[in-house]
C-alpha positions in Angstrom: -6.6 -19.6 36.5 -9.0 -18.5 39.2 -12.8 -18.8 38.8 -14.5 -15.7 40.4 -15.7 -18.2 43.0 -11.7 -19.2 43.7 -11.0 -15.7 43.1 -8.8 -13.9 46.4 -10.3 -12.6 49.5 -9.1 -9.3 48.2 -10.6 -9.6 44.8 -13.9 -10.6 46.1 -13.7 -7.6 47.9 -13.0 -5.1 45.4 -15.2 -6.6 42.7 -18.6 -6.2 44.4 -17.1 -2.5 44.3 -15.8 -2.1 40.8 -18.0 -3.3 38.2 -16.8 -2.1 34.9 -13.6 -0.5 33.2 -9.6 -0.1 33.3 -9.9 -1.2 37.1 -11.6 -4.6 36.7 -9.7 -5.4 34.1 -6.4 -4.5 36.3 -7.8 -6.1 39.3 -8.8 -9.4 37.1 -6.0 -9.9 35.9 -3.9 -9.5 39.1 -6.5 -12.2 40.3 -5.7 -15.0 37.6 -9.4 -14.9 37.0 -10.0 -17.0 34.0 -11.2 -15.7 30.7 -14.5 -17.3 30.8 -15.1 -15.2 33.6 -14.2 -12.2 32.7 -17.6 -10.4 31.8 -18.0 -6.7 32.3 -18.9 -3.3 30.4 -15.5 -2.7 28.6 -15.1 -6.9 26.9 -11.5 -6.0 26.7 -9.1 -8.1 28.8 -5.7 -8.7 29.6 -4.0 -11.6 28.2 -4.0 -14.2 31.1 -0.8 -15.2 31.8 0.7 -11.8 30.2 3.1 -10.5 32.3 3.4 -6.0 32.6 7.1 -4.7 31.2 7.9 -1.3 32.3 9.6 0.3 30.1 13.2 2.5 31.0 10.9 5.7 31.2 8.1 4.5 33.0 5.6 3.5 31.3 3.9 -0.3 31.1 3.3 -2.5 28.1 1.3 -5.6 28.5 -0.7 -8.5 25.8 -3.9 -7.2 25.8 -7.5 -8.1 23.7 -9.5 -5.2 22.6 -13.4 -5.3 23.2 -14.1 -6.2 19.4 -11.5 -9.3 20.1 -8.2 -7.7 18.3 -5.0 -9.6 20.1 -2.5 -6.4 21.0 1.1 -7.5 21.6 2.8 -6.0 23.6 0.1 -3.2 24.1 0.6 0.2 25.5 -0.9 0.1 29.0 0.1 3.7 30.2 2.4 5.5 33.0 2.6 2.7 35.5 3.3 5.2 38.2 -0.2 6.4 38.1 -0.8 2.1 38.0 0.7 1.2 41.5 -1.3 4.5 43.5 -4.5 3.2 42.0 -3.3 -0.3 43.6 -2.6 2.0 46.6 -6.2 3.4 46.8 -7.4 -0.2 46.8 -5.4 -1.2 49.3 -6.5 1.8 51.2 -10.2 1.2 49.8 -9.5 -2.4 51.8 -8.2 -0.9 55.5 -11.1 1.6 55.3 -13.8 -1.2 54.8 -13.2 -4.5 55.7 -12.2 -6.0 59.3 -8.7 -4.8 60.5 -7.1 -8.7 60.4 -9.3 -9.6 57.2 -7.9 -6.0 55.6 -3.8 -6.5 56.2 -3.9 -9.7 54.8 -6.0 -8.6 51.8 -3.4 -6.0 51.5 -0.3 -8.6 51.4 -2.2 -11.0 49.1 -2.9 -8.0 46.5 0.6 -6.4 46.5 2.4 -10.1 46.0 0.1 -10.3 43.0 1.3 -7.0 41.7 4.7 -8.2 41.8 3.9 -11.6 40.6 2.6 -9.8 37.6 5.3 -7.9 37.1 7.8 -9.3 34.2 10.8 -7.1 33.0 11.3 -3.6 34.7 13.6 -1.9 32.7 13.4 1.5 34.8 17.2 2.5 35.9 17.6 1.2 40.0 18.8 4.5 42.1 21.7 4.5 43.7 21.7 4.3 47.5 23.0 7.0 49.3 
């Protein structure tokens, strides 16, 4: 677990950005930032160390804690294809602000999180053509 001091150069980033809502709660979790540190409008979190499962038709499931403190198993996080172009907007968010060098590794740093994240994808693979 990160501290929001320890947190990633790419967290840092988008945190003085996002204050409050769905995205800091995405972006807080990607960062391992610890509970304890987790303080912003919604109070709802991820469970840390919860890992997202998409499921066969798209859509991501994930531990979650409601703002009044209920523990949701397995929670209904939504489509996660509308998930990974909002990580895509950061991403671009990061090469439109920050220094070109700082920016690309930013960019690597965030999307190994994302994957790191990612548990069980139960979506089928295409075949290659």
């Amino acid at each position: 677990m990160n501290t929001l001091e320890q947190a990633p150069e790419w967290h840092k980033f988008l945190a003085k950005h996002i204050v409050g809502g769905r995205d800091r709660v995405l972006i807080d979790h990607l960062a391992d930032i610890a509970e304890a540190d987790r303080k912003y409008a919604t109070g709802a979190y991820i469970v840390p160390g919860s890992l997202f499962t998409i499921t066969s038709d798209g859509f991501a499931m994930i531990n979650f804690v409601d703002p009044e403190g209920n523990y949701h198993h397995g929670a209904f996080w939504g489509d996660w294809s509308p998930t990974i172009k909002r990580i895509l907007l950061y991403r671009q968010f990061i090469a439109d602000r920050a220094d070109p060098d700082a920016a690309k590794q930013m960019s690597v740093e965030l999307i190994n999180a994302v994957e790191r994240w990612t548990g069980r994808d139960y979506r089928a693979k295409q075949a290659e053509s």
